[in-house]
C-alpha positions in Angstrom: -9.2 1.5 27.7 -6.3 3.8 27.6 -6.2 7.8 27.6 -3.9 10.0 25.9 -2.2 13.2 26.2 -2.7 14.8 22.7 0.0 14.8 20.2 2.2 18.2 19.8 2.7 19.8 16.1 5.5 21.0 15.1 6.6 23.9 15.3 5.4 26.4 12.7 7.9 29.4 11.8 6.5 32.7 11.3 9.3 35.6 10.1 7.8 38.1 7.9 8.8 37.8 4.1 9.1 41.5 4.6 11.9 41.6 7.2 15.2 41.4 6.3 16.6 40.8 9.9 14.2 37.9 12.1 13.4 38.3 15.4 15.2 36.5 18.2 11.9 34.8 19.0 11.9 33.4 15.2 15.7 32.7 15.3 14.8 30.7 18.2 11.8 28.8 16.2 14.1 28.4 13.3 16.7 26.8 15.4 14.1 24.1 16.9 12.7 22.8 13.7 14.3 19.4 13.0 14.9 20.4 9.2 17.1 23.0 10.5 19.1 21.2 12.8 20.5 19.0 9.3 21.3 21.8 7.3 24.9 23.3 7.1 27.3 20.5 5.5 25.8 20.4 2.4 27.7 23.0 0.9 30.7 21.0 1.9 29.8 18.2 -0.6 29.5 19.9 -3.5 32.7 20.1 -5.3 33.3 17.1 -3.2 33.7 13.0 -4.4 31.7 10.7 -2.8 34.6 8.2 -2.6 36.4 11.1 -0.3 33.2 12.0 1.5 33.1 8.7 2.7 36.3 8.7 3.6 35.9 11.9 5.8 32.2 10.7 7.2 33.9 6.9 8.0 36.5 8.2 9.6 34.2 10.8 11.8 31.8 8.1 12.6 34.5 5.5 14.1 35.9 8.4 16.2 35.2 8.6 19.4 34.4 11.9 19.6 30.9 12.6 20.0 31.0 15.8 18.0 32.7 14.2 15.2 30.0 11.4 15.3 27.2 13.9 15.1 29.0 15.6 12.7 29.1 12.4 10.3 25.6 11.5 10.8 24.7 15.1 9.2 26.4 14.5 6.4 25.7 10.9 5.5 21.9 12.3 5.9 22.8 14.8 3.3 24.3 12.5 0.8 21.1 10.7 0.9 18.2 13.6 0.7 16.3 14.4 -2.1 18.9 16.7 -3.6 21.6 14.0 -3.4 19.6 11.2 -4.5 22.0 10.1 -7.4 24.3 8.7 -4.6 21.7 6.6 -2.9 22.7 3.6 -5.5 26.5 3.5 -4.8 25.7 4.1 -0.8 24.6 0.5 -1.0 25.9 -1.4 -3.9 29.5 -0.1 -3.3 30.1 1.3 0.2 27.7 -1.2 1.5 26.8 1.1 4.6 23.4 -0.8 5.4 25.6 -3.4 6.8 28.1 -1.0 8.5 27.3 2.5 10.1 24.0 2.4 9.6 23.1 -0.7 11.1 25.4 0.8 14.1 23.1 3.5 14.3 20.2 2.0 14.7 21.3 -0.6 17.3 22.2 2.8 19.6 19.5 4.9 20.9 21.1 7.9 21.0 21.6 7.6 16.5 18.6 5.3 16.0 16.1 7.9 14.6 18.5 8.9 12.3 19.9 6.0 11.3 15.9 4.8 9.9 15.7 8.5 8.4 19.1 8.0 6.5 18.1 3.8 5.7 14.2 5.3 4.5 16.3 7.5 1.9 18.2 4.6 0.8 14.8 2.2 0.7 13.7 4.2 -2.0 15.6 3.3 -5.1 14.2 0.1 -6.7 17.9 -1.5 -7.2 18.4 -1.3 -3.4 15.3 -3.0 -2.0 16.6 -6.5 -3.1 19.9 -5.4 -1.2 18.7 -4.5 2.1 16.2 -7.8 2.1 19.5 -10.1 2.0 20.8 -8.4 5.0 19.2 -10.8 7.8 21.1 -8.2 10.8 19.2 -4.9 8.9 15.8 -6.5 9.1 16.2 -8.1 12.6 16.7 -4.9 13.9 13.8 -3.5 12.2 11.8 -6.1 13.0 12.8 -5.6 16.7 12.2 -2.0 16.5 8.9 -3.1 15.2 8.2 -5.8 18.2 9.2 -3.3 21.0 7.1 -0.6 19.5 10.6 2.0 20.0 10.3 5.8 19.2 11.4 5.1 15.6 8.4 2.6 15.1 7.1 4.8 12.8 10.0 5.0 10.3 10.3 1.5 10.6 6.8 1.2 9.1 7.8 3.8 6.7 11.1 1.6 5.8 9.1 -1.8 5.3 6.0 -0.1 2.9 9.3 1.2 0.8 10.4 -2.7 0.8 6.8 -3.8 0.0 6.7 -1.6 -3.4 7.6 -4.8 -6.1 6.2 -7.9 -5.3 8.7 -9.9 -6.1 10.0 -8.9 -2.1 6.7 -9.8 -0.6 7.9 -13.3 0.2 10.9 -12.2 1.8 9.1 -9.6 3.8 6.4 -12.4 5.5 9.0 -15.0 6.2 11.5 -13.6 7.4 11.4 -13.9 11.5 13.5 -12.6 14.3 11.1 -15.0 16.4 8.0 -13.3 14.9 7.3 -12.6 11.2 6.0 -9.6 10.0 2.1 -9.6 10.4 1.8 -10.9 14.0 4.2 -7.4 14.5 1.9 -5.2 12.4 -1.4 -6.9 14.2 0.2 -6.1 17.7 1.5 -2.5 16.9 -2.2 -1.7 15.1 -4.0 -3.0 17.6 -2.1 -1.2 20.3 -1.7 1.9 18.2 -5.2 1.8 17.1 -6.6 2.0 20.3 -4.6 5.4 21.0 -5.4 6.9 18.2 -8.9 6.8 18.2 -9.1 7.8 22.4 -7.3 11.1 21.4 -10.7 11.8 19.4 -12.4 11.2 22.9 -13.3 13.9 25.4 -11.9 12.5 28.7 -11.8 14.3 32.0 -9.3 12.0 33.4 -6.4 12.5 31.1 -3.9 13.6 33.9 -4.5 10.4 35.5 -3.5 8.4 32.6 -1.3 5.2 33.5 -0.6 5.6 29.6 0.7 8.5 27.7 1.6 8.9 24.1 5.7 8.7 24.1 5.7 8.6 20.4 5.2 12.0 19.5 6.4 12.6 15.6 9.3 14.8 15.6 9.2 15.9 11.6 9.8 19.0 9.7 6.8 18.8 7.7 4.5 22.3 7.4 1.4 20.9 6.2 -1.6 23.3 6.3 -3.7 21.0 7.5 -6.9 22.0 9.6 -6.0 22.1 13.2 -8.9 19.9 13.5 -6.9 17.4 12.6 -3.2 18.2 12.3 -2.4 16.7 15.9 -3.6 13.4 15.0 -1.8 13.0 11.6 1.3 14.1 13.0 1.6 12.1 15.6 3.7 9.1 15.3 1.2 6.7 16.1 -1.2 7.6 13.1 2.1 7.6 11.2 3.1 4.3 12.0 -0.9 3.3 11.4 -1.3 4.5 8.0 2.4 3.3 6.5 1.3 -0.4 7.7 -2.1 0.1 6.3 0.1 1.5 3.0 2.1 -1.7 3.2 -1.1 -4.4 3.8 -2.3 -2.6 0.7 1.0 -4.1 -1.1 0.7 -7.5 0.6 -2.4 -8.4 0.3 -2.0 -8.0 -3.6 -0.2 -11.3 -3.4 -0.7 -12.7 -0.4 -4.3 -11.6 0.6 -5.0 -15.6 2.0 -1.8 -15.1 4.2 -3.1 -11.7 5.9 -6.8 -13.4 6.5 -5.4 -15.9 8.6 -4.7 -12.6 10.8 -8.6 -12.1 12.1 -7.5 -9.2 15.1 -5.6 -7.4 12.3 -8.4 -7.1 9.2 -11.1 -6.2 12.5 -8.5 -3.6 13.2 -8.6 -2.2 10.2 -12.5 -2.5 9.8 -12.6 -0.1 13.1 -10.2 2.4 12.2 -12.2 2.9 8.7 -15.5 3.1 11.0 -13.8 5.7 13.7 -12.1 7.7 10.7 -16.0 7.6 8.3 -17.1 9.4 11.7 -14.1 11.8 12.1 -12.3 12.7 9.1 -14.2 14.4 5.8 -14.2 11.6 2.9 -12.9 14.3 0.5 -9.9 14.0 2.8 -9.7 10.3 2.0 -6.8 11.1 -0.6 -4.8 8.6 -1.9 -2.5 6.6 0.6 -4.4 8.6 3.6 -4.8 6.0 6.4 -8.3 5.8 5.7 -8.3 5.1 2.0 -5.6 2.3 2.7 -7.4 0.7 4.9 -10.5 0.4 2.1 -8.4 -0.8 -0.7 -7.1 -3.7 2.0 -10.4 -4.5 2.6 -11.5 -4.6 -1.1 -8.5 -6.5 -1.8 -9.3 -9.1 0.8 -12.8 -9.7 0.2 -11.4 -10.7 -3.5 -10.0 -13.4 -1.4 -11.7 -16.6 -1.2 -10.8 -16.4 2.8 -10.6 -13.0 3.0 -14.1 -12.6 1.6 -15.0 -15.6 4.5 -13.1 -14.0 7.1 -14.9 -10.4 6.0 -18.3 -12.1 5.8 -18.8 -14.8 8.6 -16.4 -13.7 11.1 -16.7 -9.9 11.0 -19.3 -9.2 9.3 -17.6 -6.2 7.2 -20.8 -4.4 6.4 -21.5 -3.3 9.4 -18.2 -1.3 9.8 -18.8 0.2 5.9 -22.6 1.5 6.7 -21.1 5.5 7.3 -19.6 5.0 3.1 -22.5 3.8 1.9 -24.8 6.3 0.3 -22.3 9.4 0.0 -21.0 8.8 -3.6 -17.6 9.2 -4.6 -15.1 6.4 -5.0 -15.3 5.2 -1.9 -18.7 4.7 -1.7 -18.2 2.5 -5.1 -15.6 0.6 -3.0 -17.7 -0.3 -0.1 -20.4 -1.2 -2.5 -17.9 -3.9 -4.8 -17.0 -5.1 -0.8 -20.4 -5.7 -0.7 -21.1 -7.6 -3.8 -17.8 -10.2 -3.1 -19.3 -10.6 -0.2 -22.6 -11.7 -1.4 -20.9 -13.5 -3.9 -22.1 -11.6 -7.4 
């Protein structure tokens, strides 16, 4: 078993809506959040086309100047965000920049986080999905991403449950291979992921001593008010990357639940995680697409399975992981309790 270091929030700024000048020590905390570090370019596109923005960000981004680069990066992320979203459409279909610059920059290190950040934007609009499947180079870097288990794991997970959202992509999604397909990567990153998670919720004396550390801290401008009870463990990138896979099984397996029960380590993985999180997390805090909620609705959609419901049944034994649900009302109570009954077979 592995021990963590627990997961560092982001920072939280603090200047005083009554204070018209901030402090240095809350210029400084402005200056560290990631959000902050993207802003400033915007203005720039405005009264500006996006056939001569690209023109400008192109050139920037073949230069080899690193200022220019960064430069570029900025502002392709900012012709993508939520404000700009009208110009996620001709990003792909005309400038086709999947397959160019941002491809490039998530093959280098140094622009891979946000190269995912600016391809999750673009993921989003249903008429792109189709695009970025066809693009073999796109997903075998994802994939590898995936395989690896890189920094940016997380936003790869993120990228594929975007990908998963029409089923007429599922197919696509579980056959394509870069030497693995795409649930023998998800069942090794849970299973490995997983395990961290749920040792952070342990008290261990020997954390110093660790031989593993978490690497993968989440490095996001969210300002959630979450309890600090908590707050560490969904913002770390591991949980991340947990509950966007279990968002994504949840799409799969509406289609292809026979295919994911072949995958015995993966459904047990996610029969543990719903036991550890019944005993750690509040069930009103089961919210729609929280890790925990996912996890049920894969399970429910399984055991609808004729080998999922075997799988759930003879190899598992599912019930035994849903005991802390049962009993304590609510729709997920309901859910354990139509698991139940497939498995019975009423």
């Amino acid at each position: 078993m592995f021990s963590v270091m627990p997961s560092v929030s982001p920072t939280k700024l603090s200047i005083s809506p009554d204070c018209t000048t901030p402090s240095l020590w809350d210029q400084l905390a402005q200056k560290m959040n990631p959000s902050a570090c993207l802003q400033g370019s915007l203005d720039l596109l405005e009264d500006e086309s996006l056939d001569s923005a690209m023109d400008t960000i192109l050139s920037d981004w073949n230069s080899t100047s690193m200022r220019k680069q960064k430069k570029a990066i900025n502002r392709l992320y900012e012709l993508t965000n939520q404000k700009n979203r009208h110009n996620r459409l001709d990003l792909i279909q005309k400038f086709n920049i999947h397959d160019s610059c941002i491809l490039k920059m998530i093959k280098d290190p140094e622009h891979s986080r946000m190269g995912c950040l600016i391809l999750n934007n673009l993921s989003i609009p249903h008429e792109n999905k189709f695009t970025l499947l066809q693009s073999n180079l796109l997903l075998k870097e994802l994939f590898t991403i995936l395989e690896e288990l890189k920094p940016e794991t997380y936003l790869v997970c993120l990228i594929l449950r975007n990908l998963s959202r029409g089923s007429q992509h599922h197919e696509r999604l579980l056959n394509f291979s870069n030497g693995k397909t795409l649930l023998p990567l998800l069942q090794n990153m849970m299973l490995t992921f997983g395990s961290l998670v749920m040792q952070q919720d342990e008290k261990t004396e020997n954390v110093s001593r660790s031989s593993l550390t978490s690497s993968l801290l989440i490095r996001s401008s969210s300002t959630s008010s979450q309890s600090t009870t908590s707050s560490s463990r969904v913002k770390s990138a591991e949980y991340q990357a947990l509950t966007y896979s279990a968002q994504l099984l949840e799409q799969l397996t509406q289609t292809h639940a026979g295919l994911v029960a072949k995958h015995v380590a993966l459904i047990e993985c996610l029969l543990e995680l719903i036991q550890h999180l019944v005993a750690t997390i509040p069930l009103h805090d089961w919210t729609p697409g929280s890790l925990g909620d996912a996890c049920l609705v894969t399970i429910l959609q399984l055991a609808q399975n004729r080998k999922g419901c075997c799988v759930l049944r003879d190899d598992l034994y599912a019930p035994m992981y849903l005991m802390g649900l049962v009993g304590k009302g609510g729709i997920h109570d309901t859910r354990a309790s139509w698991i139940q009954c497939y498995l019975d077979g009423l």
